[in-house]
C-alpha positions in Angstrom: -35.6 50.1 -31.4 -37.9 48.7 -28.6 -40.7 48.6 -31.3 -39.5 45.5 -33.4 -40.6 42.2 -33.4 -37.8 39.8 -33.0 -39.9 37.7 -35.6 -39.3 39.8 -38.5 -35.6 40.0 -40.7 -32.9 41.6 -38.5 -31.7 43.2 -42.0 -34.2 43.6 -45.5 -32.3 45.0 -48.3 -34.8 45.5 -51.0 -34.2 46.6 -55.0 -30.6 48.1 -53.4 -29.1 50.4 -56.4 -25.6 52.1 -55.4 -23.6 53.9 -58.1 -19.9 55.3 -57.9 -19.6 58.8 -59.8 -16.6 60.0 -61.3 -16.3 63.0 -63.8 -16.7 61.4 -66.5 -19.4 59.0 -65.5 -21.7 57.3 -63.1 -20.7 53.7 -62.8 -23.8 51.2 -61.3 -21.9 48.8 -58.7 -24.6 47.4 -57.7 -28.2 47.0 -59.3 -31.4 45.9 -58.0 -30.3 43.7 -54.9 -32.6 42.3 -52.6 -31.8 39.8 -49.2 -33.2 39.4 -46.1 -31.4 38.1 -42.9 -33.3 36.3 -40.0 -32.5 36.6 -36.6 -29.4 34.4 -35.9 -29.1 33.2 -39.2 -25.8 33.5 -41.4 -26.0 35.2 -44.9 -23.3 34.1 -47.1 -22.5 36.6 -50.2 -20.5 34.8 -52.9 -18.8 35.8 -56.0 -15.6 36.9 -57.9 -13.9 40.0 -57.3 -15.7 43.2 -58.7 -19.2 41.6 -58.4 -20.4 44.0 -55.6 -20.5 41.9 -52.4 -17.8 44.4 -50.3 -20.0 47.6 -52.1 -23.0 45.7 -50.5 -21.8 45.5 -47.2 -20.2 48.8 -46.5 -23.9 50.2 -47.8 -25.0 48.6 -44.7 -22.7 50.2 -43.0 -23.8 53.6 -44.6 -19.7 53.3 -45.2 -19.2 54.4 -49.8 -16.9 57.3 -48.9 -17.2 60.5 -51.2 -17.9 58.8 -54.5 -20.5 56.0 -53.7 -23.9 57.1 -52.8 -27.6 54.8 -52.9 -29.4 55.5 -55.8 -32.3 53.4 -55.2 -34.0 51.0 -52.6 -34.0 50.6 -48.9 -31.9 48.8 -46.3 -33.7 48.2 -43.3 -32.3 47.6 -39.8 -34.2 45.9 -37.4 -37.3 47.8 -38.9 -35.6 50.9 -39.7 -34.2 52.2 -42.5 -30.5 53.2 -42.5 -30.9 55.1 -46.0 -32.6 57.4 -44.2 -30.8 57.8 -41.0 -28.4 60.9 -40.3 -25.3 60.9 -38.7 -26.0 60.8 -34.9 -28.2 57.8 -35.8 -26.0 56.1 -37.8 -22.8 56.6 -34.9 -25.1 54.8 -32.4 -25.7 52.3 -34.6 -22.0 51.1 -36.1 -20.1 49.1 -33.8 -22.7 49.0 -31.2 -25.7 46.7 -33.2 -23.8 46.6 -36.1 -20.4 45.5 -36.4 -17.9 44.7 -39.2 -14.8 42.7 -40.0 -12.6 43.0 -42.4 -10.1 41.3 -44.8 -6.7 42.7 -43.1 -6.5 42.7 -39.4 -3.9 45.0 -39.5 -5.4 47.3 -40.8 -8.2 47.8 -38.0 -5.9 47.7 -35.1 -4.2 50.5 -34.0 0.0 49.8 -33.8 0.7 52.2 -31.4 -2.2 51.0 -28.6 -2.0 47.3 -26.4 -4.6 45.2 -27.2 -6.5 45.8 -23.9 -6.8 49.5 -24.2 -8.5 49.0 -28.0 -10.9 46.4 -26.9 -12.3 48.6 -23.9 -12.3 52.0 -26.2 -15.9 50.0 -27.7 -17.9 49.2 -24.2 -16.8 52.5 -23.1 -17.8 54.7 -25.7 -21.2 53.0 -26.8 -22.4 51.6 -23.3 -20.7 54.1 -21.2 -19.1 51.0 -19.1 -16.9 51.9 -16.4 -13.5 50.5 -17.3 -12.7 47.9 -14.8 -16.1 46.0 -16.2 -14.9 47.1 -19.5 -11.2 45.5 -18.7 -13.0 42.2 -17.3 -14.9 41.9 -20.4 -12.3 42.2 -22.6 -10.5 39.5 -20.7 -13.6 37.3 -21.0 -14.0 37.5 -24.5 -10.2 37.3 -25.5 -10.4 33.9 -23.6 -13.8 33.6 -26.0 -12.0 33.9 -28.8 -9.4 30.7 -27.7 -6.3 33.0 -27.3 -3.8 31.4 -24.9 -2.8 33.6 -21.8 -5.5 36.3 -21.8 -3.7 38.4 -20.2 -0.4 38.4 -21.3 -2.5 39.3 -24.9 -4.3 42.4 -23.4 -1.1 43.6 -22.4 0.4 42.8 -25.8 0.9 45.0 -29.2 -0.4 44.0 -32.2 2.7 43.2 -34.1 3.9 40.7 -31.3 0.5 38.9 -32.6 0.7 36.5 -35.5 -1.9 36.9 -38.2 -4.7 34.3 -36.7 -4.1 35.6 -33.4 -4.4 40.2 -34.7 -8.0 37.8 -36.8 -9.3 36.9 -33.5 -9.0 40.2 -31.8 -10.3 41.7 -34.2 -13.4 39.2 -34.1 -13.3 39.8 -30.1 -13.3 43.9 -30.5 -16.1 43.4 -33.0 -18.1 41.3 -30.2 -17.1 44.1 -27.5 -20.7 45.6 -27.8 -22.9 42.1 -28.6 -23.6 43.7 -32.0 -26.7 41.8 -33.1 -25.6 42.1 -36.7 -22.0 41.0 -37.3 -20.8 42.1 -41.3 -17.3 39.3 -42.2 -15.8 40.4 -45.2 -13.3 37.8 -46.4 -12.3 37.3 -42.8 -9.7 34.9 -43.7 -8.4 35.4 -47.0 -5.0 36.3 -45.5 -4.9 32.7 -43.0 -3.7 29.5 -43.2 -5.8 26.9 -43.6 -5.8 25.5 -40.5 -5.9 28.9 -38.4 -8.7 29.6 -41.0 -10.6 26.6 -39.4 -10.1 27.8 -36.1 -11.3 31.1 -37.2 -14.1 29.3 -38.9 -15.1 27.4 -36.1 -14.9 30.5 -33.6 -17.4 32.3 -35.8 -19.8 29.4 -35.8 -19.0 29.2 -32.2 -20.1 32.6 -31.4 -22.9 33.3 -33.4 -24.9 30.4 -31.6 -23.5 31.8 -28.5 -24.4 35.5 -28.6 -27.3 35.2 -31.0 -26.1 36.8 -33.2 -26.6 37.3 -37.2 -24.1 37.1 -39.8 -23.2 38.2 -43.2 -20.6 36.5 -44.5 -18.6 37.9 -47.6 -16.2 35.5 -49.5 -15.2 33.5 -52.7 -14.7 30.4 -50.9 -17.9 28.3 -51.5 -16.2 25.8 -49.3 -15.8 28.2 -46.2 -19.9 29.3 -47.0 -21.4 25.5 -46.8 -19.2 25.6 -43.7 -20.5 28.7 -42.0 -23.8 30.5 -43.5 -27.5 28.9 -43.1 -28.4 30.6 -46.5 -26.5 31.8 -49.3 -26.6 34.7 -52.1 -24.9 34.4 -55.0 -23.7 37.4 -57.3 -22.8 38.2 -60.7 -21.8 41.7 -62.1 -23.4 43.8 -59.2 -26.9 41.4 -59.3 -27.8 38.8 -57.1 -28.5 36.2 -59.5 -29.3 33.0 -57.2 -30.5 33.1 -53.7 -31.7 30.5 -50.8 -31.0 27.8 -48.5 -27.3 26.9 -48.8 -27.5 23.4 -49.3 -30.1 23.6 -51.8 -28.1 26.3 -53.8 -25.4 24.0 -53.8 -27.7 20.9 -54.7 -30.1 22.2 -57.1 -28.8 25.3 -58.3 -31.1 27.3 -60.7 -28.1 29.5 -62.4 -26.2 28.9 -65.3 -23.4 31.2 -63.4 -23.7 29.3 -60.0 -23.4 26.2 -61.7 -20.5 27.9 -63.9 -18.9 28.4 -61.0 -19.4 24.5 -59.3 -17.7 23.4 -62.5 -14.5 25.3 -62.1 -13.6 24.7 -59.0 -11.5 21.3 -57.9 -13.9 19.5 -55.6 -13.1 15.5 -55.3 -13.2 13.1 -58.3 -12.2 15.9 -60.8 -9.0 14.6 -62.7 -6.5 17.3 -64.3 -6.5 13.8 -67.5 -10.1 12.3 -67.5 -12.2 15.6 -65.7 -10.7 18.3 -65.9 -12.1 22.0 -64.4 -14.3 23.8 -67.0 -13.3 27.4 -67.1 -15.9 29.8 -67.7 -14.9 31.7 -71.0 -14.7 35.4 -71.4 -14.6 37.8 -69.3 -16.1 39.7 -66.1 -17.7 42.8 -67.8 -16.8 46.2 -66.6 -19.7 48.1 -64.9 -19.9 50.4 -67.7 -19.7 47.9 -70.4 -22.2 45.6 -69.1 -24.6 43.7 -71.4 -28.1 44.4 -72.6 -30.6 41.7 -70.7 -29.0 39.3 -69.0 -25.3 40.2 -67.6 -23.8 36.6 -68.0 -25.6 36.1 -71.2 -22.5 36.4 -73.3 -20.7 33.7 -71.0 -23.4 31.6 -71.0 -24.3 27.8 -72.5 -27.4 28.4 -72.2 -28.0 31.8 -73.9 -30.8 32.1 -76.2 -30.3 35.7 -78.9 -33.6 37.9 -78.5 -34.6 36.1 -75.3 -32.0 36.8 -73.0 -31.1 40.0 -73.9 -34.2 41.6 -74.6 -34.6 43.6 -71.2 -34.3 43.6 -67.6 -34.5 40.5 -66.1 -35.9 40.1 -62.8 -35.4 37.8 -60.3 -38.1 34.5 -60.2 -39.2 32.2 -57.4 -38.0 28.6 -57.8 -41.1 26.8 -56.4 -40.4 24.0 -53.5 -38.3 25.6 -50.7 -37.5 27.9 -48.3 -36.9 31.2 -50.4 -35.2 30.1 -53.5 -34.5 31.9 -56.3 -32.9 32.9 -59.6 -32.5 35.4 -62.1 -32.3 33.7 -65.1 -35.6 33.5 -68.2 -35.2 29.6 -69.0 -34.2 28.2 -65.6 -37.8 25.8 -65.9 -36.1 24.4 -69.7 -32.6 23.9 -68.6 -31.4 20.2 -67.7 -29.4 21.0 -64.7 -28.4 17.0 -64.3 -26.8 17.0 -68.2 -23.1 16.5 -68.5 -21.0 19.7 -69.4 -21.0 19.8 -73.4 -17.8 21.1 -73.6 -15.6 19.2 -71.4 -12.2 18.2 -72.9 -10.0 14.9 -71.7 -6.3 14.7 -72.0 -3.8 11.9 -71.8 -1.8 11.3 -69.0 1.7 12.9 -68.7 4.8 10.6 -69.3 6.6 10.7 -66.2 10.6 11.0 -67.3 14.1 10.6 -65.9 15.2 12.4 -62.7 15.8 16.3 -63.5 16.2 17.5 -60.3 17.8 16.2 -56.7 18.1 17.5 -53.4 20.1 15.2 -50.8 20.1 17.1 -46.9 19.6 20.4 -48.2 19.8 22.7 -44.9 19.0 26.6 -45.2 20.1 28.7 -41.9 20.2 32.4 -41.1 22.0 34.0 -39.0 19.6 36.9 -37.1 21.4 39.2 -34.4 18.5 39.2 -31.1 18.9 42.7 -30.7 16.7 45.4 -32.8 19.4 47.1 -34.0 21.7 44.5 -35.4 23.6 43.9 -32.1 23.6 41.4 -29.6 24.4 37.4 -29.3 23.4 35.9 -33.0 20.7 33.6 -33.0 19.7 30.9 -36.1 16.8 30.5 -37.8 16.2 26.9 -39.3 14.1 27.5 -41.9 15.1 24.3 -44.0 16.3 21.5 -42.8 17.9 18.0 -44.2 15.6 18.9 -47.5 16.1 15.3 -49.6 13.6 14.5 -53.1 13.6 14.3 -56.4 11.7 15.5 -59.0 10.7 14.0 -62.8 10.8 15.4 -66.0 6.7 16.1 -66.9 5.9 15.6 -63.2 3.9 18.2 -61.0 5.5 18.2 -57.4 3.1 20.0 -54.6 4.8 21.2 -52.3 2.2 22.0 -49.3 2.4 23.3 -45.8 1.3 26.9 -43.7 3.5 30.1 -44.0 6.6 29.9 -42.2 7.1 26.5 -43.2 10.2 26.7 -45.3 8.6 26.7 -48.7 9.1 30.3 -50.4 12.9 29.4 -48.9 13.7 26.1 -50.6 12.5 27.7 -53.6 15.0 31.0 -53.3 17.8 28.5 -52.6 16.6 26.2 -55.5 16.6 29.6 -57.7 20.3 30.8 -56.5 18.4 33.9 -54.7 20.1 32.3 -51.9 22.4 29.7 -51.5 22.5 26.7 -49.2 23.8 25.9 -45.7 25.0 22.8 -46.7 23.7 19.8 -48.8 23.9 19.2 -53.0 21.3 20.2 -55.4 22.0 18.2 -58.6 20.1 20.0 -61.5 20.0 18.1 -64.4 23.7 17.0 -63.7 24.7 20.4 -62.9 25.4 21.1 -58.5 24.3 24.3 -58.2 24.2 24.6 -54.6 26.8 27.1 -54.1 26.4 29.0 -57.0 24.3 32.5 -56.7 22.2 33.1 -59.7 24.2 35.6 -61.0 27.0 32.9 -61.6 24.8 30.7 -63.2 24.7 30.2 -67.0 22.4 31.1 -69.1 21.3 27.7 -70.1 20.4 26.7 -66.1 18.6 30.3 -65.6 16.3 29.7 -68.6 15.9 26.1 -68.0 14.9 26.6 -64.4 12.5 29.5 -64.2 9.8 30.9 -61.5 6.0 32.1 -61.4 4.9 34.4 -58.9 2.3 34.8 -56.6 1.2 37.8 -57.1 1.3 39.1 -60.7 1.3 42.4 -60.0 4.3 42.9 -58.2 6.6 41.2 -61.1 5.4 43.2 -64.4 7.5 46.3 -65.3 4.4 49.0 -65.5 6.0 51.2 -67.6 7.1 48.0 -70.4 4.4 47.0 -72.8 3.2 42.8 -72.8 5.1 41.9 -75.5 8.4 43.7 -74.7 8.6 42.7 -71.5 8.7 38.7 -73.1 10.8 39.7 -75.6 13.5 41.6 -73.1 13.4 37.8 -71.4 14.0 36.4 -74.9 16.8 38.6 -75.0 18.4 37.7 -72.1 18.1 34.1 -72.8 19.9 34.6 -76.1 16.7 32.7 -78.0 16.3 34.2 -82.0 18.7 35.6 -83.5 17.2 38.8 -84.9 14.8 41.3 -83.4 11.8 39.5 -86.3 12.5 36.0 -84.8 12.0 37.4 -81.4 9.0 39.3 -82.1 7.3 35.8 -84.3 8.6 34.1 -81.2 6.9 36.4 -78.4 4.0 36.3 -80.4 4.1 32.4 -79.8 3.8 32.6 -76.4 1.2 34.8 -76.7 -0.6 31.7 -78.0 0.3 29.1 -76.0 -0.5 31.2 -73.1 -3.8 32.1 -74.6 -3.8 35.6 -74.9 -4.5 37.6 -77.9 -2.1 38.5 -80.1 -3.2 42.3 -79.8 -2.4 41.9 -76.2 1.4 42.4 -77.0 0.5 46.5 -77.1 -1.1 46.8 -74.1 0.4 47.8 -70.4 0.0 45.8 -67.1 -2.2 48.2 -66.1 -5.1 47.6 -69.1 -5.0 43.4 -68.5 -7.0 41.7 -65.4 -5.0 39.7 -62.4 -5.8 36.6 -64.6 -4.5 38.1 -67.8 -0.9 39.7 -65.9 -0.4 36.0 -64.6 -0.9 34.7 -68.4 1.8 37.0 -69.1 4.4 36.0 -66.4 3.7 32.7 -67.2 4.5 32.8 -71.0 7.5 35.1 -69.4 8.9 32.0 -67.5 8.9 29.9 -70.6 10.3 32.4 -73.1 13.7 30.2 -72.7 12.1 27.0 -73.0 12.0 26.2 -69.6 11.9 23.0 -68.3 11.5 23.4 -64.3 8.8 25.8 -63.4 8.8 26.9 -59.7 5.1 28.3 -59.0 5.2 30.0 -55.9 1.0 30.0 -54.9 0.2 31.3 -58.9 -3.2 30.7 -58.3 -4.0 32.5 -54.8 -4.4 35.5 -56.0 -7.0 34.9 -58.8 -11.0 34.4 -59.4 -11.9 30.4 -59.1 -12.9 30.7 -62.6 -9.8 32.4 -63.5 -7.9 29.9 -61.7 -9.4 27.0 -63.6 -8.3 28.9 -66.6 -4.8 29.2 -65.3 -4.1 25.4 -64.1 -5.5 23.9 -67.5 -3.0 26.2 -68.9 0.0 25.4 -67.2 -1.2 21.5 -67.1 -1.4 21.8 -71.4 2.3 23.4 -72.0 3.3 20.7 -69.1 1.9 18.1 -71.5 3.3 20.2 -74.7 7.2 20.7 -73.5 7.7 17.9 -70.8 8.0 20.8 -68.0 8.3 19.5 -64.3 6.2 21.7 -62.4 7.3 22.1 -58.7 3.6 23.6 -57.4 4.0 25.4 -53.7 0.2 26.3 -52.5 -1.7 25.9 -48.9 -4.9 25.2 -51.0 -5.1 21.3 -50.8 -8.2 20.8 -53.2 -5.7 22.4 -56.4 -3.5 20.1 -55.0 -5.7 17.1 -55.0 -6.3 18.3 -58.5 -2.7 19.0 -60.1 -0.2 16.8 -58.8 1.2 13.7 -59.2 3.0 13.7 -55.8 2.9 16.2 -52.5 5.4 17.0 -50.2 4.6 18.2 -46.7 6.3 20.5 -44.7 6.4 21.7 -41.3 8.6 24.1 -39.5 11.9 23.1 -42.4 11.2 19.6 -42.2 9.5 17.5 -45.1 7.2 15.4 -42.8 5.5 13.6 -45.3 6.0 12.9 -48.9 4.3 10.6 -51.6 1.9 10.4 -54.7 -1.1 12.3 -54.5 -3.3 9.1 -53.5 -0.6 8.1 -50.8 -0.7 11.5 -48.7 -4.3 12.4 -49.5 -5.4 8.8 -47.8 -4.7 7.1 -44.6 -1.9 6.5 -43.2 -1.1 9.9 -42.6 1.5 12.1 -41.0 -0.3 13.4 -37.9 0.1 17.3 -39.5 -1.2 15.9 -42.8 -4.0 14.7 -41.0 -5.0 18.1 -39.7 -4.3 20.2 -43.1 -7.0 17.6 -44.6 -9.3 17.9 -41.8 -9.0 22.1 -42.3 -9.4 22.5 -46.2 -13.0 23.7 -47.0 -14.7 21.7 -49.7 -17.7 22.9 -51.5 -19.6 19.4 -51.8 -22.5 19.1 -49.1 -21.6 15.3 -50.1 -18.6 15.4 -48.0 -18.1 14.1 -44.5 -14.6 15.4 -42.7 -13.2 14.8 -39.4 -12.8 18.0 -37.6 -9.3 18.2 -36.3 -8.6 21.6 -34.6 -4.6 22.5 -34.2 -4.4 24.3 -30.8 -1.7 26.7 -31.1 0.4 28.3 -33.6 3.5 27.6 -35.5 6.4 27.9 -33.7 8.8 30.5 -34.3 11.7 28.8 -36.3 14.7 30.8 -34.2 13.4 28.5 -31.5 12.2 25.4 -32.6 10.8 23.0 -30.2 13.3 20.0 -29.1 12.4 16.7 -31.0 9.9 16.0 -33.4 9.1 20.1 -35.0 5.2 19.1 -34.6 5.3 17.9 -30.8 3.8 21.2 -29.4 0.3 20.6 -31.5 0.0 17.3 -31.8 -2.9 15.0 -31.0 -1.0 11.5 -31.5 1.7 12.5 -28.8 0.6 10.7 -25.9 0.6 7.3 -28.6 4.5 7.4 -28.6 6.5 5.7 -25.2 8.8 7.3 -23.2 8.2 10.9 -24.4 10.5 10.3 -27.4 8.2 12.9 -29.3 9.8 15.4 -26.7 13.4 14.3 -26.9 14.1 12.7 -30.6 13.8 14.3 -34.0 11.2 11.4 -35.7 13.1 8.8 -38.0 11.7 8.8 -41.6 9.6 5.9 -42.0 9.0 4.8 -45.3 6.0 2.5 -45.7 4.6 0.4 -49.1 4.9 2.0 -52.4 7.9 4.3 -51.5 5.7 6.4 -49.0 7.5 8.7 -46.5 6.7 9.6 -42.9 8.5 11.1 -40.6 7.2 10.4 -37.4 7.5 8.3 -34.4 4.1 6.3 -34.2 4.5 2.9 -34.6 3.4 1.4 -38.1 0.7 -0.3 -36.3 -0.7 3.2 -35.2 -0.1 4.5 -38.5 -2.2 1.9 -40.1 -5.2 2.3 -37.8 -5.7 5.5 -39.0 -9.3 6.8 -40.4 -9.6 8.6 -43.7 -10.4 12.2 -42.5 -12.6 13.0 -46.1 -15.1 11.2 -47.2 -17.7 11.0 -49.7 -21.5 9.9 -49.1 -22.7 7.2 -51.5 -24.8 9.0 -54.0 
């Protein structure tokens, strides 16, 4: 590759067709795509599952397996074309120039090797590095990567790695050979929020460093204005906007880019007075795909006979630096008109107490030997647990895995019952009592939605007998007509079509399945929903479409939501007040405008700092947590947050090391629990903020 000129794109993809063929048909995944990356710039790729970003990138990688092959165009590497290349080509290529991350570190890391051994396999094999260099390059760029104790980690295996640090050796194996193009799909999709940061920042990190050029995969436009110099945004297997990244996100020149702006909670939207705008309909199939324009039928501004006449192709946007769009009437659209079909609501009366938790404690008892003997050891995983929660309020409750949250809500369930403490529902103390004692009337009235949607359908059940076996154990109607009008009902409010009661999980999208275990939870009129992360799992617009939903039966039966999630912009969005957690503890807990502005918890201050937001108007404080959670089987002495904390050194006589903080609770009936001083509190800096228009 001596030949080419380090001026020219480091990859061209031009008029890129790829097609998946099955015996029945050919389906066209991807259709006339065109990008070019620069030399150490960073591409991002954005759209909703099924659009064709992953197909794009393992096409790079020369990577469709048996089905998927190119149909048309050219992908050019450094000046050569990789459509073209055989084999032996193509192996010295991949891993060595090339190299790609993907979504689950797990599943690129062998279980069976240490760490060091799979890191020195790549220097080895492409460079034919002798393996003591090999071993003191690996060590170097583990220690690149910000792992603690380089050596200890080479030595390690990858399950005694959390799930940030198996992301970042995965990142460091990947930089093994200085690829000089580095492929991220969704790298952290599986993360917390604030490990994602750190992951974030590493890649910035390292692309300046090595020189390196990126393309970025990921539905995050938050994490894209974050990482990648230029952006690409696709639709159906099309790229339909393309160019800078801050002009994309400034002066986009799609109906489906700004689509997808609209449904997604950035600040100043309001659940009441702003609410997210959905985009309606849905995704097409590849083989069902419009004629003309592919969002036309989703579109506001479609126009019949113009759009979707023919092919459309994709047009310069005059001004800047490579911009542009496929879409006819982007020169007659007012891009700065309000949305035409935005809906207000009224705010939701906040009622009487429904549910109370006074020092709810959750401990297990874990044996420290593999095999179940051994001295037993306790894992705090909620401790001294004390709120309340209103009926027709939406409670966030916010913190990273391993916090306690998915517990508290198994306890509040009956899945599993308390340590010790009193949880008063209605007027009911339910704290001993496993669900299976529980009446009917407290199992209907308190009900739960899942993350994942998949996982809690019967596949083999159709829609609408699956909500009518929950009618049935709830004792509602009291023939098998009533239940039927009555499931039929739900189908409604949950906005599904009535025809939908025929079909299997398997014919509905994630969206659709989520619907149904919604309208599932409140087949007994329930009127505490626990929603375990219902949203995670789902499209931005599809999420939009789920929140109004569960906002608009909120409003309709009085529900208290109780809304766990890591993603602090819904939360912004949806609740009326947040809890934090950390490590079993509720650090901090208050209305929505309390917690999301200063005085903060010093962990509060950090999830802030770590949530992406995709507004180029927004100004955050970068606070980077060093280190991970730890383990709660051992816990550090005093306050749970004193091994990451920045505000440490602020507290006297190493209380912070010693003490378990005191809950403050400040003006308006806001709760820290923390040892800074009020004064300290108070001098605080908000860590978001918006630039004046």
């Amino acid at each position: 590759m001596a030949d080419w000129d380090p001026t020219q794109p480091i990859l061209e993809i031009e008029n890129l067709s790829i097609s998946f063929f099955t015996r029945l048909r050919e389906i066209p995944a991807v259709m006339d795509f065109s990008c070019t990356v620069m030399p150490g710039e960073a591409m991002g790729l954005v759209g909703e599952s099924g659009c064709g970003k992953s197909t794009v990138a393992l096409a790079v990688m020369r990577d469709l397996g048996k089905n998927g092959r190119i149909v048309g165009g050219t992908i050019r590497f450094k000046g050569r074309d990789l459509t073209k290349m055989d084999d032996e080509g193509l192996r010295h290529i991949r891993g060595s120039e090339i190299a790609m991350i993907y979504q689950e570190p797990m599943a690129s890391l062998n279980p069976a090797m240490r760490i060091g051994e799979q890191l020195i396999e790549v220097p080895m094999i492409h460079q034919g590095m002798a393996r003591s260099d090999a071993w003191a390059l690996a060590r170097q760029i583990v220690a690149d990567v910000r792992l603690p104790d380089p050596d200890r980690m080479l030595n390690a295996y990858p399950h005694q790695l959390s799930g940030g640090q198996q992301q970042r050796i995965v990142i460091a194996m990947a930089l093994m050979a200085k690829p000089a193009l580095l492929i991220l799909d969704e790298p952290t999709t599986a993360l917390d929020v604030t490990v994602e940061a750190g992951i974030v920042d590493l890649v910035k990190d390292l692309g300046e460093k090595y020189g390196t050029s990126m393309l970025f995969i990921s539905h995050n436009l938050g994490l894209v204005l974050d990482v990648c110099d230029r952006l690409c945004v696709m639709y159906s297997g099309e790229a339909v906007e393309t160019g800078n990244v801050e002009e994309v996100f400034d002066k986009m020149r799609h109906p489906y880019t700004q689509a997808l702006f609209r449904s997604i909670p950035l600040p100043g939207a309001d659940k009441n007075a702003a609410p997210l705008i959905a985009i309606p309909g849905n995704f097409p199939l590849p083989h069902e795909r419009p004629q003309g324009c592919n969002f036309g039928p989703r579109c506001d501004y479609f126009v019949d006979g113009q759009c979707n006449k023919g092919d459309i192709a994709m047009s310069p946007v005059p001004g800047d630096d490579r911009h542009a769009s496929r879409c006819l009437r982007w020169q007659e659209i007012d891009w700065a008109a309000p949305p035409k079909t935005r809906k207000t609501a009224e705010k939701t009366k906040i009622g009487p107490v429904v549910l109370r938790m006074e020092d709810l404690k959750k401990y297990y008892a874990v044996s420290s030997s593999a095999f179940g003997g051994g001295a037993q050891k306790v894992v705090k995983a909620n401790e001294t647990l004390s709120f309340e929660a209103h009926e027709g309020e939406t409670l966030a409750i916010v913190g990273e895995s391993g916090c306690g949250k998915s517990t508290f809500a198994k306890v509040l369930m009956g899945l599993e019952t308390a340590t010790s403490g009193t949880i008063m529902l209605f007027d009911e103390n339910v704290q001993d009592t496993p669900i299976e004692k529980r009446g009917v009337d407290t199992v209907s009235q308190l009900q739960m939605v899942f993350q994942n949607p998949f996982d809690t359908l019967n596949p083999s059940m159709t829609v609408g007998r699956q909500i009518i076996r929950a009618l049935e154990i709830f004792g509602e109607g009291s023939s098998d007509a009533d239940r039927e009008k009555r499931m039929l009902e739900l189908l409604d409010l949950v906005k599904l079509p009535r025809a939908f009661a025929d079909r299997m999980p398997r014919q509905l999208s994630g969206g659709q399945k989520q619907r149904v275990g919604i309208a599932r939870a409140f087949a007994g009129g329930a009127r505490i929903v626990v929603a375990d992360e219902p949203v995670s799992a789902l499209d931005v617009s599809v999420q939009a479409a789920v929140t109004d939903l569960l906002m608009d039966i909120q409003r309709k039966n009085k529900t208290t939501l109780l809304f766990i999630s890591h993603d602090l912009s819904i939360v912004r969005y949806l609740s009326d007040r947040v809890m934090v957690m950390y490590l079993g503890h509720v650090v901090e807990l208050g209305t929505t405008d309390q917690v999301f502005s200063p005085p903060y918890h010093p962990y509060t201050e950090a999830l802030l700092s770590a949530v992406p937001i995709a507004d180029t108007r927004v100004k955050k404080r970068r606070i980077v947590l060093e280190g991970d959670i730890p383990s709660a089987m051992n816990p550090p002495p005093g306050c749970p947050f004193q091994t990451r904390c920045r505000w440490k050194s602020e507290v006297p006589g190493g209380r912070c090391e010693t003490e378990v903080p005191p809950v403050q609770t400040l003006e308006g009936g806001h709760q820290i629990k923390c040892h800074l001083s009020l004064d300290i509190l108070k001098r605080m800096e908000p860590v978001i903020q918006i630039a004046a228009e």
